[in-house]
PLY file of the C-alpha trace (Angstrom):
ply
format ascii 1.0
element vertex 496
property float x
property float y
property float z
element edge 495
property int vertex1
property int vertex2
end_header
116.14 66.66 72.00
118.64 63.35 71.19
118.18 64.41 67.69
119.52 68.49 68.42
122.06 67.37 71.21
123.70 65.11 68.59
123.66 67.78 66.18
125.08 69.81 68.39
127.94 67.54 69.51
128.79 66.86 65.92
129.15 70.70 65.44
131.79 70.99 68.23
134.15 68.22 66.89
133.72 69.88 63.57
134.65 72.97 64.68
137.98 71.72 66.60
139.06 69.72 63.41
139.21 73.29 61.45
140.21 76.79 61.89
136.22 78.11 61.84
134.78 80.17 64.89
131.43 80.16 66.34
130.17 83.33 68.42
127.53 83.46 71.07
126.11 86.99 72.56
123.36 86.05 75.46
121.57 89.41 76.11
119.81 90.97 78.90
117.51 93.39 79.04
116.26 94.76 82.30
113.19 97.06 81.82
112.10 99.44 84.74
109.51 96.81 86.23
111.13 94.06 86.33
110.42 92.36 83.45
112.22 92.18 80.47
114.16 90.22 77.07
116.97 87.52 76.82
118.40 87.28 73.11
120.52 84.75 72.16
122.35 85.15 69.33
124.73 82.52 67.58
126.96 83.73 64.50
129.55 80.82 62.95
131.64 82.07 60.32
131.30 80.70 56.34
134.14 77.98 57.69
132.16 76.49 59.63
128.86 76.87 58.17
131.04 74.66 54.90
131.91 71.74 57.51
128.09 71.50 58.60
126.09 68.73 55.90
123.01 70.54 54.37
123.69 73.91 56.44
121.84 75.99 57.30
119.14 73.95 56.46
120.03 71.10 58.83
119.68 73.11 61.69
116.29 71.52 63.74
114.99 74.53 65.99
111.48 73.34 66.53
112.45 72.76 70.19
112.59 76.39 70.54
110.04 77.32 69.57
108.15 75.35 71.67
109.71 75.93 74.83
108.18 80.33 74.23
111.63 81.22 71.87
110.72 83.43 68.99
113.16 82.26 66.64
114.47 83.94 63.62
117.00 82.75 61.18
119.29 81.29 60.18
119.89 84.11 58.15
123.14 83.64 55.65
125.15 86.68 55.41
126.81 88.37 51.75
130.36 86.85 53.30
128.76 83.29 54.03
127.95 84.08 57.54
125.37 82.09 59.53
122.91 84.45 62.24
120.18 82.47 64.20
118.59 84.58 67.13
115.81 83.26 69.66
114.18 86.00 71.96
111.83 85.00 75.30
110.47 87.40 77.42
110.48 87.35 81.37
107.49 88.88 83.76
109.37 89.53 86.73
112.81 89.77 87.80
112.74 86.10 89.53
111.86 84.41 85.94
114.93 85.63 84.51
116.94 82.43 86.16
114.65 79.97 84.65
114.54 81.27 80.98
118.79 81.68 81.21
118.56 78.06 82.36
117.09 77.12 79.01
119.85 77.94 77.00
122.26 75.49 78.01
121.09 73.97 81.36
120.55 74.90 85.12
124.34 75.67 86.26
126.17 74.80 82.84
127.09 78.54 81.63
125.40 80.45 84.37
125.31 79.86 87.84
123.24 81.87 91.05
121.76 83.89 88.49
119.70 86.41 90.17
118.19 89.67 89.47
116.71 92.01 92.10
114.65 95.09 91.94
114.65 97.25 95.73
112.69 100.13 96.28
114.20 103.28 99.05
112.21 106.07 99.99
112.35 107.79 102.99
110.00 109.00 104.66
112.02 112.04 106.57
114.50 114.16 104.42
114.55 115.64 100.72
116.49 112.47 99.64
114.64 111.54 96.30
112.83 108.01 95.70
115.67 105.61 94.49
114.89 102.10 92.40
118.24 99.87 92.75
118.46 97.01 89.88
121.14 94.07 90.79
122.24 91.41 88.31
124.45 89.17 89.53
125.48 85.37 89.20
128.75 83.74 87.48
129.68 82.79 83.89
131.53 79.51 83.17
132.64 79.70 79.60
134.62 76.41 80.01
131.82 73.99 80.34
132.10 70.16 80.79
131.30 69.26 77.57
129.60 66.20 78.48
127.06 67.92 80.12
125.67 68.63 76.38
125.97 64.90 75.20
123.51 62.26 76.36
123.06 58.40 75.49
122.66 58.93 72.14
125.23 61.27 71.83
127.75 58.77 72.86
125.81 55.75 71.14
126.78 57.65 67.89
130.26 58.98 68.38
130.99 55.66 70.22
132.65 57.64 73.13
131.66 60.76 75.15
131.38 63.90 74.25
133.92 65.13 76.45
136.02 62.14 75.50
135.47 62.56 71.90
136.29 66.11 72.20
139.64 65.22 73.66
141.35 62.54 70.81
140.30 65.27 68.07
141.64 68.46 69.68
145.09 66.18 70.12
144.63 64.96 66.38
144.12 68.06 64.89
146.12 70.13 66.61
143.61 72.95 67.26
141.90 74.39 70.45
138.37 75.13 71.61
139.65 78.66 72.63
140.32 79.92 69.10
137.17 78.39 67.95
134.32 79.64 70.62
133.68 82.83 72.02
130.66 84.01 74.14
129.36 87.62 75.07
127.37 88.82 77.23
125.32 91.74 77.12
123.52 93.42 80.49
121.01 96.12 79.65
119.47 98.09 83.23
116.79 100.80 83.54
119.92 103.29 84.40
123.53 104.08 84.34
125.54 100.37 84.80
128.06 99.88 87.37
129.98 96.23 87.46
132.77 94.60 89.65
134.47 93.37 86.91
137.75 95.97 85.77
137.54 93.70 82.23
133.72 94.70 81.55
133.32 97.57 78.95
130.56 99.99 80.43
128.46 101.91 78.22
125.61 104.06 79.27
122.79 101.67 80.90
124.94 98.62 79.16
127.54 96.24 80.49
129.13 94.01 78.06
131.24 90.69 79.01
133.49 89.01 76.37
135.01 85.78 76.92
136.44 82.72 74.93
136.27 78.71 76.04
138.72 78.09 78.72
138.58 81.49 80.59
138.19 81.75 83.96
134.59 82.18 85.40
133.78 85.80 85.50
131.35 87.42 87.96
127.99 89.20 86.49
127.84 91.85 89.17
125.92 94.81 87.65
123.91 97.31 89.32
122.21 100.69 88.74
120.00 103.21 90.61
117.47 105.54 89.65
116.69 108.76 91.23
113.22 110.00 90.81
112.34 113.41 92.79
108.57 113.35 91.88
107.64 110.88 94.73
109.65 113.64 97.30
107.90 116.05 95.63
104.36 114.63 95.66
105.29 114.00 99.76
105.98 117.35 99.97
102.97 118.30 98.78
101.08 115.99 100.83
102.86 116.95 104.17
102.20 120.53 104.06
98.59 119.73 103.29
98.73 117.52 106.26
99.90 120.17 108.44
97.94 122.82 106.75
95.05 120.38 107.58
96.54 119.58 111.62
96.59 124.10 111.64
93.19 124.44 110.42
91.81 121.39 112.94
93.34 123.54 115.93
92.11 126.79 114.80
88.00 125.88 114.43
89.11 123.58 118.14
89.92 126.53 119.77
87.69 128.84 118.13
85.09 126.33 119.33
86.48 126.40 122.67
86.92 130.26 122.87
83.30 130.29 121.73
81.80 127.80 124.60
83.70 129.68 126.97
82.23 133.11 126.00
78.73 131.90 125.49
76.78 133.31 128.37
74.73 130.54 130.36
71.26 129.59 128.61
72.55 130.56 125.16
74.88 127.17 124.48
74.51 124.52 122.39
73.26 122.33 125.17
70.44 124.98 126.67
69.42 125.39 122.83
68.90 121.47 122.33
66.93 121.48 125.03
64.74 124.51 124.41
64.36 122.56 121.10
63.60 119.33 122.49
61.15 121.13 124.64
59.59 123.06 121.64
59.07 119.59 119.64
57.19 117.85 122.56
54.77 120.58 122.51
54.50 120.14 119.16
53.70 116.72 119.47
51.75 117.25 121.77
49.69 119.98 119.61
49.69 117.89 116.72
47.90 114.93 118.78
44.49 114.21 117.29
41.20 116.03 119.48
38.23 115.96 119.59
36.56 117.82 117.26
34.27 120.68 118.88
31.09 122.57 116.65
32.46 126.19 117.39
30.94 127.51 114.50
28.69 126.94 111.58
29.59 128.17 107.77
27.06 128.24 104.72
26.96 128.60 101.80
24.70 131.75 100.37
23.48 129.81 97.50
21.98 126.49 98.20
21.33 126.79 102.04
20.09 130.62 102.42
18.57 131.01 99.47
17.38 129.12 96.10
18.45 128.41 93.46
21.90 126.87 94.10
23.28 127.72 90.67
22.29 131.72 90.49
23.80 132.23 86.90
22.37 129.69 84.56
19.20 129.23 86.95
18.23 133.14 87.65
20.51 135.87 85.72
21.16 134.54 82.41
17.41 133.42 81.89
16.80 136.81 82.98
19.10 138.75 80.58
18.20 136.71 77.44
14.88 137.73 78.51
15.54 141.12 77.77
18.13 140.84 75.16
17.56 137.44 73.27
20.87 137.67 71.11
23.50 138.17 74.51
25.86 135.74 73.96
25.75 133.53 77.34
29.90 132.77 77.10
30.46 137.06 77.30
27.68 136.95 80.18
29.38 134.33 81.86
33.29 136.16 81.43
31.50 139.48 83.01
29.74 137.53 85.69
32.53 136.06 86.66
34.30 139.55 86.45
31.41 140.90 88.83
31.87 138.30 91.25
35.38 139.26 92.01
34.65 142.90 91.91
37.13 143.87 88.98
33.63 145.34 87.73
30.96 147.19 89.40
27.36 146.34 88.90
26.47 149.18 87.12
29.31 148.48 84.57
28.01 144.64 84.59
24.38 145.34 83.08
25.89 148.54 80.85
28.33 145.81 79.35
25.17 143.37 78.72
22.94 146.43 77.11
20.88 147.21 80.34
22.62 149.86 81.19
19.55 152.21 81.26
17.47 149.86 83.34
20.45 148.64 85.51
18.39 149.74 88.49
15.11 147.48 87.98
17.37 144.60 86.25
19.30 144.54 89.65
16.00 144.76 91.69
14.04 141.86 89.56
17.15 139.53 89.93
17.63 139.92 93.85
13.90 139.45 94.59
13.97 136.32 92.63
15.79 134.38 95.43
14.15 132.19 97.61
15.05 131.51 101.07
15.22 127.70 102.17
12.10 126.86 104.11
12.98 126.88 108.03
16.33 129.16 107.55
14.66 131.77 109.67
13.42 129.10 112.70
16.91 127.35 112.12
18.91 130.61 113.25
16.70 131.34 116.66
17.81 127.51 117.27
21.60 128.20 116.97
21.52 131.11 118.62
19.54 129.49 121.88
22.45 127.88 121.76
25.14 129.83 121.23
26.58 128.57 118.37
27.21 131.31 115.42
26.35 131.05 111.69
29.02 132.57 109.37
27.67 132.61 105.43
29.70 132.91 102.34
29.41 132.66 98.64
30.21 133.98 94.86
28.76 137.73 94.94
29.73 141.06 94.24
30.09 142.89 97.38
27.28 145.41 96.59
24.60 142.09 96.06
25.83 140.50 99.10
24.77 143.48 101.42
21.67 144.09 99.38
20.46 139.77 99.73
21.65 140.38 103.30
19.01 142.77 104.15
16.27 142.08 102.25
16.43 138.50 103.71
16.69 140.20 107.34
19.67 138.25 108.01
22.06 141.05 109.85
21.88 140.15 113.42
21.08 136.43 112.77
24.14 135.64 110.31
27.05 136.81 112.44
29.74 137.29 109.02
28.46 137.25 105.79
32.11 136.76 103.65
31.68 137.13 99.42
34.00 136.26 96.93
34.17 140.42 95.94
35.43 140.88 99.45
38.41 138.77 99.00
39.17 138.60 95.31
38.53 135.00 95.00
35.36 132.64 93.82
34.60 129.08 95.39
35.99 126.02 95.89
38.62 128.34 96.66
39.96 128.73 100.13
40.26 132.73 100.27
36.27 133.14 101.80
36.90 130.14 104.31
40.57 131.91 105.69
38.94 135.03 105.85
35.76 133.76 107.69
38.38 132.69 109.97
40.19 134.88 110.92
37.26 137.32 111.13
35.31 134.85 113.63
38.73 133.60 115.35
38.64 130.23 115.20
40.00 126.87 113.95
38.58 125.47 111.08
38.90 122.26 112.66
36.06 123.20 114.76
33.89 124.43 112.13
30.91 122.59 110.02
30.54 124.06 106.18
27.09 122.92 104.80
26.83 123.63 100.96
24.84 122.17 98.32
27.90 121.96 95.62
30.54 119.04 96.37
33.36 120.61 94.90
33.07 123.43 97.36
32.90 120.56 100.33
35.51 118.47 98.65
38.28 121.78 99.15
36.84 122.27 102.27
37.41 118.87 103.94
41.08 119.46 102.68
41.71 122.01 104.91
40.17 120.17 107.74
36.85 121.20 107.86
33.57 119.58 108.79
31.50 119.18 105.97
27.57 117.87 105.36
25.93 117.68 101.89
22.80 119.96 102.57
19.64 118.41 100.28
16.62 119.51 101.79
14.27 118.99 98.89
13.19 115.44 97.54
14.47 113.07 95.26
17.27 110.85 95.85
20.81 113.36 96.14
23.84 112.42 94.24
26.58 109.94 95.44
29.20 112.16 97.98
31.76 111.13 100.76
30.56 114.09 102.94
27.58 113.52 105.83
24.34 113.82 104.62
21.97 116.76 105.64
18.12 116.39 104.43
17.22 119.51 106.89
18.17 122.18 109.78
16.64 120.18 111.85
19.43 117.41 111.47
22.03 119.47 112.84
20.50 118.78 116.14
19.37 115.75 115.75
22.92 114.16 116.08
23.16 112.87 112.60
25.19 115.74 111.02
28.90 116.00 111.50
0 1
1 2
2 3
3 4
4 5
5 6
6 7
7 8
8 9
9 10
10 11
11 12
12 13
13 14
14 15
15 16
16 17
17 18
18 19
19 20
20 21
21 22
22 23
23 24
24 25
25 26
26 27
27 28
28 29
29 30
30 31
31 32
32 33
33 34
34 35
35 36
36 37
37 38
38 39
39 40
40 41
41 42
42 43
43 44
44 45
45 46
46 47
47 48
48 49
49 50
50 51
51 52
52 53
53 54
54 55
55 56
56 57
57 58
58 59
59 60
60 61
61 62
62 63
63 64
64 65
65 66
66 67
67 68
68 69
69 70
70 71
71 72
72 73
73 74
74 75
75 76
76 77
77 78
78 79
79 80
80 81
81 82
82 83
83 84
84 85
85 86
86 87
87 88
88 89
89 90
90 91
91 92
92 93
93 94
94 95
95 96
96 97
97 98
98 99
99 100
100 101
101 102
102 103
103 104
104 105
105 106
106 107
107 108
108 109
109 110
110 111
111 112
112 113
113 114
114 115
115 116
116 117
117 118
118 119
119 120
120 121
121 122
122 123
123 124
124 125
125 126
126 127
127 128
128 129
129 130
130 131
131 132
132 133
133 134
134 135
135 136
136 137
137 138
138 139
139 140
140 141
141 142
142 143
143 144
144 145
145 146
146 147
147 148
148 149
149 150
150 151
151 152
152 153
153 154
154 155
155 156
156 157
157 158
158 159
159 160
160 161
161 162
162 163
163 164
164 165
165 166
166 167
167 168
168 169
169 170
170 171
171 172
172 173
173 174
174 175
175 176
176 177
177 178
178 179
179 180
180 181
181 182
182 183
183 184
184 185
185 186
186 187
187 188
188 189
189 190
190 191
191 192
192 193
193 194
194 195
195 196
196 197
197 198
198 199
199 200
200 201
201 202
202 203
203 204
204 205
205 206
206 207
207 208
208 209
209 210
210 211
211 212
212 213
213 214
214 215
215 216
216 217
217 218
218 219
219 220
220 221
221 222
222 223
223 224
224 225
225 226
226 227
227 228
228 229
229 230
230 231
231 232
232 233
233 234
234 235
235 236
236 237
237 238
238 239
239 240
240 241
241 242
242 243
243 244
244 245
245 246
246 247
247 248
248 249
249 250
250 251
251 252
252 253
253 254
254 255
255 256
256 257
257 258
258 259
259 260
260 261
261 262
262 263
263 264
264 265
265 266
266 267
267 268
268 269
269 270
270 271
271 272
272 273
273 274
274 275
275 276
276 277
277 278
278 279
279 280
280 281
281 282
282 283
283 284
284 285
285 286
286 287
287 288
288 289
289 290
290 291
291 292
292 293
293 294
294 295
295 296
296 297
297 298
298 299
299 300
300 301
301 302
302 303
303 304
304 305
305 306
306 307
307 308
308 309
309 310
310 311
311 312
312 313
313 314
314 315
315 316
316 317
317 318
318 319
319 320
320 321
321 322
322 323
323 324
324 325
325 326
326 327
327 328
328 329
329 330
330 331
331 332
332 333
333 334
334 335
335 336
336 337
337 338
338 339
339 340
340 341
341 342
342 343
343 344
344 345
345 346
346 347
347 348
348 349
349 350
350 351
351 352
352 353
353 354
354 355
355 356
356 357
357 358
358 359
359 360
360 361
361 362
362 363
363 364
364 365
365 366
366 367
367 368
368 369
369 370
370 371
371 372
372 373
373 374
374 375
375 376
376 377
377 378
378 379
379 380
380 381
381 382
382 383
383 384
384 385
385 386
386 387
387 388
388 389
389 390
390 391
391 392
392 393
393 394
394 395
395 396
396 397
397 398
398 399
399 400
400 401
401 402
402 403
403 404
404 405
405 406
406 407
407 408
408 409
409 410
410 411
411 412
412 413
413 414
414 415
415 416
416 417
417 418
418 419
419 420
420 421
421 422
422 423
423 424
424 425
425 426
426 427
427 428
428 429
429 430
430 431
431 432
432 433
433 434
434 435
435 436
436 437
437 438
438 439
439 440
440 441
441 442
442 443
443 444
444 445
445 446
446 447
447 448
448 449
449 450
450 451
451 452
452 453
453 454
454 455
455 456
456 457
457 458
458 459
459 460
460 461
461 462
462 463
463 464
464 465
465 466
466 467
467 468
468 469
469 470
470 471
471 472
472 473
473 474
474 475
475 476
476 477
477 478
478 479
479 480
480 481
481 482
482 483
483 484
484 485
485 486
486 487
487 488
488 489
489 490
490 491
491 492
492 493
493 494
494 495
């Protein structure tokens, strides 16, 4: 800094001992946030750019440059002029005093520097939203001289600056008003207004132009935008607001109209409590009780008669016995057909090539059933007792009646329930719904015995009872339902 301060000083007295001029322009611009750009920009003539040794090469602006200046120059002109201009930005509007301070010192050139942004917006009225900007401060372009010089300023010139500057000026015969002039340049968001009659006002510019020894000159510069969006936008938002306040009222009193209207028993209050009513004897009904045998279900195949598995243990045998090339897949697709009564059993042994002994085929196959040893002794037991037997199994509707009687089963089995009655086969639940509703009661207080687990398995699902039924020897295969070896189990205690 010694080393640019002397340089500097040397400058001056160079300057007063000729007719050369050296112009300054400090610029300002002011962008709509806040922030913004000061420029300075120094221009000496080829004069006295010739008195400076070495120029412009001599010139030492590292300093600059690391103080944040973005330098750029010196630039030499076609007529010999000298330009060097150093930019630095400001963030806000209360940096701007610090980086002015940088060009020449806090107070030296510019003094109460201060630039302030104020927001107005009111809240009542169609007055738009208004940004002020305010520059002001003072310019001094008549600085103490000194105030640039420091020890080794005056260790070199062997008096003070200001001193210095004095004995040449009388020597030469020259001034420091014809040889330095300084500008400066104000640049606002909006249209510029200033105090000052001697500023020249340009659009959103104010420019200041003043030579060494002028008076100080005030920098008071403001502008205002007008912006009638934010209005707009409230606007907007207060007729929503009261559009909002209108709709409130209207569903208030609609509500209260409504209440007042409502006959006694039909509000909101006598409903909630109907409702709160209703759930507790829901709760209530949903409580877990004790289950009670109200009636027993079984399954046709398995329990009434042998074998369990009718098809591949009784018909097909049968058929292939009769017609050795049937294929047992098409048997099976028209059995199953049969058992839902989409077919009737005359159609079922035409379609297998017994059509013409349909009759005796029918005859042969029913009398090959079996009933389960003690079925007969089992039903005088539950009906000493009162409880009822409901069967049901996989059979065409016309079979079912015909096993029915020929087993002499009509007064003892209470509802015999097929799959051709309802359309549906088991595991299904169609034959245990309809055995319900036709006996009229819960299922939860029913026991299902069957001999096939799958048909237990759906059972239990809809809250049935179930028992495995395996009269016969041998050990039975592995199942989560109760165990049944025989009728007389049931009561015995150890079945469901």
């Amino acid at each position: 800094m010694a080393r640019v301060r002397f340089s500097l000083a040397i400058a001056i007295l160079v300057l007063l001992a000729s007719a050369c001029r050296v112009d300054t322009t400090v610029d300002i611009a002011v962008a709509d946030n806040g922030s913004g750009v000061v420029t300075l920009t120094v221009v000496a003539d080829a004069e006295a750019v010739a008195l400076v040794p070495d120029a412009p090469d001599a010139l030492r602006l590292e300093d600059l440059s690391k103080a944040g200046w973005a330098v750029e120059g010196p630039t030499v002109s076609s007529s010999g002029e000298v330009t060097v201009s150093a930019t630095k930005r400001f963030g806000s509007a209360d940096l701007l005093p610090g980086v002015i301070a940088e060009i020449a010192g806090d107070g030296v050139l510019f003094q109460d520097l201060n630039l302030t942004q104020g927001h107005q917006f009111d809240l009542v009225g169609l007055a738009p939203a208004r940004t002020r900007y305010e520059l002001t401060g003072t310019v001094d372009p008549s600085p103490d001289l000194e105030s640039f010089g420091d020890e080794t300023v005056t260790s070199q010139l062997g008096l003070p600056l200001g001193r210095a500057v004095s004995k040449i000026t009388s020597e030469a015969g020259t001034s420091l008003e014809k040889s330095l002039g300084l500008t400066v340049v104000v640049h606002l968001p909006t249209g510029v207004s200033s105090t000052d009659e001697g500023a020249v006002i340009e659009g959103n510019t104010a420019t200041f132009t003043m030579s060494y020894g002028d008076s100080p000159r005030a920098l008071d510069t403001s502008g205002t935008i007008e912006d009638i969006l934010p209005r707009v936008w409230a606007m907007v938002m207060l007729a929503a607001a009261i559009l909002l306040a209108l709709a409130l009222l209207a569903r208030f009193g609609a509500w209260c109209l409504a209440k007042w209207r409502t006959p006694k028993g039909r509000r909101r209050r006598d409903q909630r409590q109907r409702e709160k009513r209703a759930a507790t004897r829901a709760a209530e009904a949903n409580k877990p009780r004790q289950r009670m045998l109200r009636l027993l279900i079984v399954d046709v195949h398995g329990v009434v008669v042998r074998p369990t598995d009718s098809f591949d243990g009784l018909l097909l045998p049968l058929i292939q016995a009769e017609q050795p090339d049937t294929d047992p897949d098409t048997v099976r697709e028209l059995h199953r057909k049969l058992m839902l009564d989409r077919i009737s059993p005359s159609e079922f042994w035409s379609e297998v090539g017994l059509g013409p002994v349909a009759g005796e085929m029918e005859t042969r196959y029913l009398s090959s059933f079996r009933l389960v040893p003690g079925l007969h002794h089992f039903l005088d037991q539950t009906a000493e007792r009162g409880l009822p037997v409901a069967a049901i199994g996989n059979q065409p509707r016309a079979w079912g009646e015909r096993l029915r009687r020929m087993a002499a089963l009509e007064t003892a089995v209470a509802s015999w329930m097929v799959s051709g009655d309802v359309g549906q086969m088991l595991p299904e639940p169609a034959l245990l719904q309809a055995t319900r509703r036709v006996m009229s009661v819960d299922l939860f207080d029913c026991l299902y015995l069957s001999s096939v687990p799958e048909n237990l398995d759906a059972a239990r699902e809809m809250g049935v009872a179930t028992a495995f039924f395996h009269p016969g020897p041998g050990d039975p295969p592995e199942t989560a339902h109760s165990l049944m070896r025989g009728f007389d189990e049931l009561f015995k205690g150890r079945g469901a």
